[in-house]
N, C-alpha and C positions, 0 to 999 in steps of 0.2 A: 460510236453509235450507242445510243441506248440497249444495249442489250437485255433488260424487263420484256422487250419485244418480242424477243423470241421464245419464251416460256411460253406455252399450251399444255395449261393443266400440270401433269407431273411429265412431263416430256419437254424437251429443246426442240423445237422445228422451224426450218427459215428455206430458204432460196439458195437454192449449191450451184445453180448452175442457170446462165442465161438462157435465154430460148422460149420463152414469153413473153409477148410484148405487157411493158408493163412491171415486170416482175422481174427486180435487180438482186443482186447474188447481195445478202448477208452474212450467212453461215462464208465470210471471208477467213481466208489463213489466219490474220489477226483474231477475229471472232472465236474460229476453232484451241488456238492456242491457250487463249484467255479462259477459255472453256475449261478446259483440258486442265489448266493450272487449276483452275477455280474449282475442281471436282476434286484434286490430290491436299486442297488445303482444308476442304469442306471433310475428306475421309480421314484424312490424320487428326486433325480438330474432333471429331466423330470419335476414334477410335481408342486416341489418346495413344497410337502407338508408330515407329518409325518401321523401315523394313516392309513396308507394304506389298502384295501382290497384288495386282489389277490385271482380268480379261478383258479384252474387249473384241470385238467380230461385226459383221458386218452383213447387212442384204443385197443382193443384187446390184443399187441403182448407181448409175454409171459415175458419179460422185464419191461413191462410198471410200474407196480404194487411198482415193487423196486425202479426204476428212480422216479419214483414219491414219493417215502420215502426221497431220496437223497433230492429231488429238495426240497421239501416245508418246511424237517427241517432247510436247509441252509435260505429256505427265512423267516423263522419263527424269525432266530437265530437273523438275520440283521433288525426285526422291524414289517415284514410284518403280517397281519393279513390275514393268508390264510386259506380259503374253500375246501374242497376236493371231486369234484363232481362226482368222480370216473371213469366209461363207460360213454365216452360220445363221441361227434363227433366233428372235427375241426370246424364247424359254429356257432357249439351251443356254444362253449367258446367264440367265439367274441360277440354272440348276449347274454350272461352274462355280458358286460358292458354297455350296450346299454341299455337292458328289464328294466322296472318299476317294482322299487321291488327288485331287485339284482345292476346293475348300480356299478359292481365293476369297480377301478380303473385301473387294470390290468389283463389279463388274461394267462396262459399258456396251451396248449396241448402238451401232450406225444405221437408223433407219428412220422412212418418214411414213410407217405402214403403207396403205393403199393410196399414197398421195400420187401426184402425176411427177412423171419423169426428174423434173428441174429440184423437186424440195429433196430434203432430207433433212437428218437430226440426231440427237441424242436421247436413251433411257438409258439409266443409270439403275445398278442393285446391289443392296448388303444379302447377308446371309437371312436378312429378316424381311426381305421382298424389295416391290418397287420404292423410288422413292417417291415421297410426297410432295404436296404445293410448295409446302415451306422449302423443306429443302432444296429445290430448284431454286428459289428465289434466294438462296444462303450464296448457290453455287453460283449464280452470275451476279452476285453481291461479291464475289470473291474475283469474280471473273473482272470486273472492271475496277476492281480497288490495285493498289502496287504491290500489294503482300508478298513475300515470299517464303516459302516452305524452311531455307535455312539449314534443307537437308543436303547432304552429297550427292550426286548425278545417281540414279537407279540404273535400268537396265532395261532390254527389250531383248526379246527371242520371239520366234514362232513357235506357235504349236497345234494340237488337233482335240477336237472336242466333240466334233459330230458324231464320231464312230462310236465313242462312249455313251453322247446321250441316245442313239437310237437304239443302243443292245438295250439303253433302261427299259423302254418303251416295246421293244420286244422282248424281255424278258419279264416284263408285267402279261403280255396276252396267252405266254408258256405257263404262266403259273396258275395263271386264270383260270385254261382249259385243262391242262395235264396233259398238254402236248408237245411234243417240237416241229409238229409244224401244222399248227391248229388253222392255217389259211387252204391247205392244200385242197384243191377240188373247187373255188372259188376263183371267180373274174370280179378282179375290183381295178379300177383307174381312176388314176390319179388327174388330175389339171394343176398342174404348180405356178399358172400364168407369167413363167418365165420370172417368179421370185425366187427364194432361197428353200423350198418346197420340195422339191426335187428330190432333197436325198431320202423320203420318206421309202419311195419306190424300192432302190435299191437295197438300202438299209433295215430296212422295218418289214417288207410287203413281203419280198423275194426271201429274204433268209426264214417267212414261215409258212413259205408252199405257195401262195399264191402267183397267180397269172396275170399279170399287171400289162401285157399287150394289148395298145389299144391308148397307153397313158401320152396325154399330152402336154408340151409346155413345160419339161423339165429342166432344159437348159436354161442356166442361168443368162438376165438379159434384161438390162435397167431399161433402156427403149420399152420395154414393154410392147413390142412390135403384134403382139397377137388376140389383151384384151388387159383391161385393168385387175388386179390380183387383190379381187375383191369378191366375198359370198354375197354382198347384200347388191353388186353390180349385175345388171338385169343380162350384158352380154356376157358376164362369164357365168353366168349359171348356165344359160344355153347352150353356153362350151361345152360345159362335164355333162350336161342332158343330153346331147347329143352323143358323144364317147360314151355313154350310159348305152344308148337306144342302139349306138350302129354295133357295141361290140357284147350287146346285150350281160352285159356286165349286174355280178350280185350287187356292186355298190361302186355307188361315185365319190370320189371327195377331191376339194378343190379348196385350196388355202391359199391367204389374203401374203403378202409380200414378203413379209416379216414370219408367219406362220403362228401368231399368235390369237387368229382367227381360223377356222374352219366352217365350213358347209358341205353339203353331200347329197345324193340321188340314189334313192332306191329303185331298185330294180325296174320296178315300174316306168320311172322316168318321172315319178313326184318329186319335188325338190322336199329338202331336209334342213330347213332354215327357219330363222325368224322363229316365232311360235312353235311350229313344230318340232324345231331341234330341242328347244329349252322341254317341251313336253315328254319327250324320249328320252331326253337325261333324268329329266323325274322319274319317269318310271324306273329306271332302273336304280335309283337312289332311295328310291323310296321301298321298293324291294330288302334291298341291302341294308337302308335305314330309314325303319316304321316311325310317321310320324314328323319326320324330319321338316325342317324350313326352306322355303327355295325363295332366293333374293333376285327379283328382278330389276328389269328399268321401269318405267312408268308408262309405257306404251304397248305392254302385252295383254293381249287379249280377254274379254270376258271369257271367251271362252276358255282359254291355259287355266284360269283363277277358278272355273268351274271342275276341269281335268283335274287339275292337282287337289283339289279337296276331295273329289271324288277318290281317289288313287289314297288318301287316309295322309296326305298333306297339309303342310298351312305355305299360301303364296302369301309375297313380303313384296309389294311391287313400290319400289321404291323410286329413288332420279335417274337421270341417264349418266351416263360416264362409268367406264368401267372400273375408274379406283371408288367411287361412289357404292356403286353394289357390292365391293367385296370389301371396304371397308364396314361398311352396314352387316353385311354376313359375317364377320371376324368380331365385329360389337355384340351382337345376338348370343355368339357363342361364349362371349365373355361374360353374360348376364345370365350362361346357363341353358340359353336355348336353341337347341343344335340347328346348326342348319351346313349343309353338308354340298350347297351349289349359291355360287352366286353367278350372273348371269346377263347381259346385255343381250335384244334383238338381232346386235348386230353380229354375233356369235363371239363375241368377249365371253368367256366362261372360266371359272375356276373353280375349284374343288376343293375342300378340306383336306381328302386324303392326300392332295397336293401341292402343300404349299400355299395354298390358296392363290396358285400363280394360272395367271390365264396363257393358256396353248392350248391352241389347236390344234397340235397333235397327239395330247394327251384326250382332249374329248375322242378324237376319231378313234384312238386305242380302246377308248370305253367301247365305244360302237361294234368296234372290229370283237371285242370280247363276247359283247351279245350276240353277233349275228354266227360266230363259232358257235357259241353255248346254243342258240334256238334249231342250226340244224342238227343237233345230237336230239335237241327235248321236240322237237315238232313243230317252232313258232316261227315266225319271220321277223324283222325290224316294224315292218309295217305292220303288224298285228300291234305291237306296242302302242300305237296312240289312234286304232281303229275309231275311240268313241272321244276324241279330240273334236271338241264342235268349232267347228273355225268360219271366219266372218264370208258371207258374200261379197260385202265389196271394201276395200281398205285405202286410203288415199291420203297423202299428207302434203300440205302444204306451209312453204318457206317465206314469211311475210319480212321484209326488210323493213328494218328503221329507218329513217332519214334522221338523226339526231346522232348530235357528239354525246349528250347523255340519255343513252339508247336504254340502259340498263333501268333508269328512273321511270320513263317513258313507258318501259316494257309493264314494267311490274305495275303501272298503274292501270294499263288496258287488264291483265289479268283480276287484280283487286279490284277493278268494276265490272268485268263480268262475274268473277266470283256471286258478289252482290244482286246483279241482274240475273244469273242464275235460279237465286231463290226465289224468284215470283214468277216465272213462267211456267204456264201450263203443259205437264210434259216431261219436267226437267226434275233431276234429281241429282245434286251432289254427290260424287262417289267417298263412299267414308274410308279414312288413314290413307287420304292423297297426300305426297308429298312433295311435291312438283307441279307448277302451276294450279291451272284448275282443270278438274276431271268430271262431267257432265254425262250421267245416263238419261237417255232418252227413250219415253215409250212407244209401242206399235205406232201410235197414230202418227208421230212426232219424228219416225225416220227409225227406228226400232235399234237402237247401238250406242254409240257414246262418241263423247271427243273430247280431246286434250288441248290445250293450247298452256304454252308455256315458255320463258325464256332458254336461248337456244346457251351453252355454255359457257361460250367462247368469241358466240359472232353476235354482229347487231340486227337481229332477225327473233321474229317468234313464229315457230314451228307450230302449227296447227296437224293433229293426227285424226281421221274420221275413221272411224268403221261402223258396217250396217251388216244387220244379220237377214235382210232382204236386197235382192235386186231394184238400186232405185232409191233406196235409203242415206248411202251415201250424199244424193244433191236435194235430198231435203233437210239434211242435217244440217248442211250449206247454206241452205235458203236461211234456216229458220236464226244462223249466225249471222249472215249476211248483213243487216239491219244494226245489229248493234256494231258489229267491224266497222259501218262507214262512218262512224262518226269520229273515227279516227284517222286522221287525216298525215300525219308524218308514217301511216303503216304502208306501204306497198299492196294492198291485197285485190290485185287485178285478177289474178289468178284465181284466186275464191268467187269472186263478182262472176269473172266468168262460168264458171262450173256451177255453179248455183241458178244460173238462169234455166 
């Protein structure tokens, strides 16, 4: 098979497992093998050295177990001396070439983040983060050539990683506070939606006082039997709001499969996502460091962009894809200009002080540090982004291409409304847009903005609205409506609709 196919971005993702109609198993033993070879020729070529150590671990999904037989005899075969750290989470296998003590030379994780049951996949890391486009495309360039390594058969063992990376992460919120057990006297629960989430609870929550009964969806479980292991999924947010509300809990959090996302519920039973999480991490970064730059994606808010200036920020709202904003965050800083968060809607987030590696459980360790530090000083979470002016109504819509050159097609509806943009009464380009076209609109005109732009990966343009009035949103609709239909390979029934 063409294996180009299975690259998404800087990640391998395909089909593990039948049980869709439609959707046939590629990530096959062949496929996984060639992988697996094609990573140990792509790290020694890389490294220029023999003797290599490689982790790799895995999430939950019921596939993971066997991909990972696949993967580590092939990289065993070609040389590598690989570990097999089992259940573990996308950050911890990067922070396995980093930690004192482990300092492997490469690592792998088995996961397809929040996908459904049947996918799964590969991410790959050196010491110097994820890898990039290229590089995936070197490794299945490797993967489907005859090459061989040349080297003598490596080696494989088991080993343990979690317990290390959780003392990191509790041993950052001790040093935070000047505690040892700066949780005590706090209800916080967890939703691990049956990903690899789970050991947060016992590992991180309980060893610093907290009261974690009440926490659901710990046990690991690729079925997914209880909700998708997802912040920006509408049923699992209601999960942890409700484990918020029934056990009246200081704080919810609730991570995507992999645990390289997070989201969370205060007290209240407000959700802590999207705009708002990215708002809350400013604050307290902006505390910490006056001035700083915060890297988004291209679909947050006037209002966030208002918040963080306000706060003595500068917002950087850049494309969507989370190596997109944290490579842009890590360019900034290379030109001199700090910027200390880059950051996706979909709660992708990384930090400077961190690697600039996105986890979710290092964001929620931030959170857990504030809400320690505000009941000593008198403040709450929710005080943090009190004057966050956030939209009335927000809506997006997913318009399909009918075209094999989707991408041509796309870019040209954008580059004419671009155009059309500028003579409508009403309308105002938004300036250092970097991703499609971004359109503000005034009071009379539906009082908010919208994006429309190509989607990264699929043959669709995503359309985002937001209105800072009740109502705003479907005349923002309308007033697009008119120029969408004169495209005709677009799908936008669902706009037509909504706009009547």
């Amino acid at each position: 098979m063409d294996y180009k196919k299975l690259q998404n971005g800087s990640d391998i993702r395909g089909v593990a497992l039948e049980g869709i109609e439609g959707q046939h198993v590629n990530l096959t033993e062949k496929a996984c093998r060639d992988i697996g070879r094609g990573f140990a020729l792509w790290l020694i070529n890389k490294t220029g050295k023999k003797n290599l150590k490689v982790a790799v671990g895995r999430d939950s999904r019921l596939s993971g177990e066997t991909l990972c037989g696949y993967l580590t005899s092939a990289m065993v075969e070609a040389g590598l001396n690989v570990t097999d750290f089992g259940m573990a989470s996308t950050p911890a296998m990067f922070m396995s070439t980093v930690t004192e003590g482990y300092a492997f030379d490469g690592s792998v994780m088995i996961t397809a983040s929040h996908l459904p049951f049947n996918r799964n996949g590969f991410k790959f890391f050196t010491a110097n983060g994820g890898l990039e486009k290229e590089d995936i495309k070197q490794i299945l360039a490797y993967a489907e050539s005859d090459s061989v390594t040349g080297l003598t058969k490596g080696s494989l063992v088991c080993g343990e990683f979690m317990d290390t990376y959780a003392a990191i992460l509790a041993d950052k919120i001790r040093a935070a506070t000047g505690e040892d057990k700066p949780l005590a006297g706090f209800k916080i629960v967890v939703d691990a939606g049956n990903g690899a989430g789970g050991f947060y609870v016992d590992k991180v929550l309980k060893p610093l006082g907290a009261d974690t009964d009440g926490s659901r969806y710990l046990e690991p479980d690729g079925s997914f039997p209880n909700h998708i292991p997802n912040p920006e999924n509408k049923e699992a947010m209601e999960s942890i709001t409700q484990a918020v509300k029934e056990n009246k809990a200081d704080l919810g959090i609730i991570f995507d499969t992999d645990v390289d996302r997070a989201g969370a519920v205060l007290s209240d039973g407000s959700e802590l996502n999207r705009n708002r999480i990215i708002a809350m991490l400013a604050a307290i970064l902006l505390r910490e460091h006056p001035g700083t730059t915060i890297v988004t994606d291209s679909i947050t808010s006037t209002g966030l962009a208002k918040f963080i200036e306000e706060k003595g920020g500068i917002h950087h709202r850049f494309k969507r894809g989370y190596r997109n904003v944290i490579n842009e965050s890590i360019r900034l800083n290379g030109l001199g200009q700090d910027s200390q968060l880059a950051i996706e809607t979909s709660g992708h987030g990384a930090l400077k002080e961190n690697y600039f590696l996105d986890d979710g459980a290092y964001l929620v360790t931030k959170l857990l540090i504030e809400l320690a530090r505000g009941k000593k000083e008198g403040y709450t979470l929710a005080s943090l982004i009190e004057t966050l002016e956030e939209p009335k109504e927000s809506v997006e819509f997913r318009m399909n291409i009918a075209l094999d050159d989707f991408k041509a097609y796309g870019q040209k509806v954008i580059d004419d409304l671009n155009e059309y943009a500028k003579n409508q009464d009403g309308w105002s380009l938004a300036p250092n847009n970097y991703e499609g076209v971004r359109v503000n609109l005034d009071e009379k005109h539906g009082n908010g903005w919208f994006l429309l732009r190509l989607s990264l990966h699929d043959p669709l343009l995503p359309l985002n609205i937001e209105s800072n009035e009740v109502g705003g949103a479907k005349k923002i609709a309308a007033e697009l409506a008119d120029f969408i239909a004169n495209y005709d390979k677009l799908d936008a029934a669902s706009l037509m609709e909504f706009s009547k």
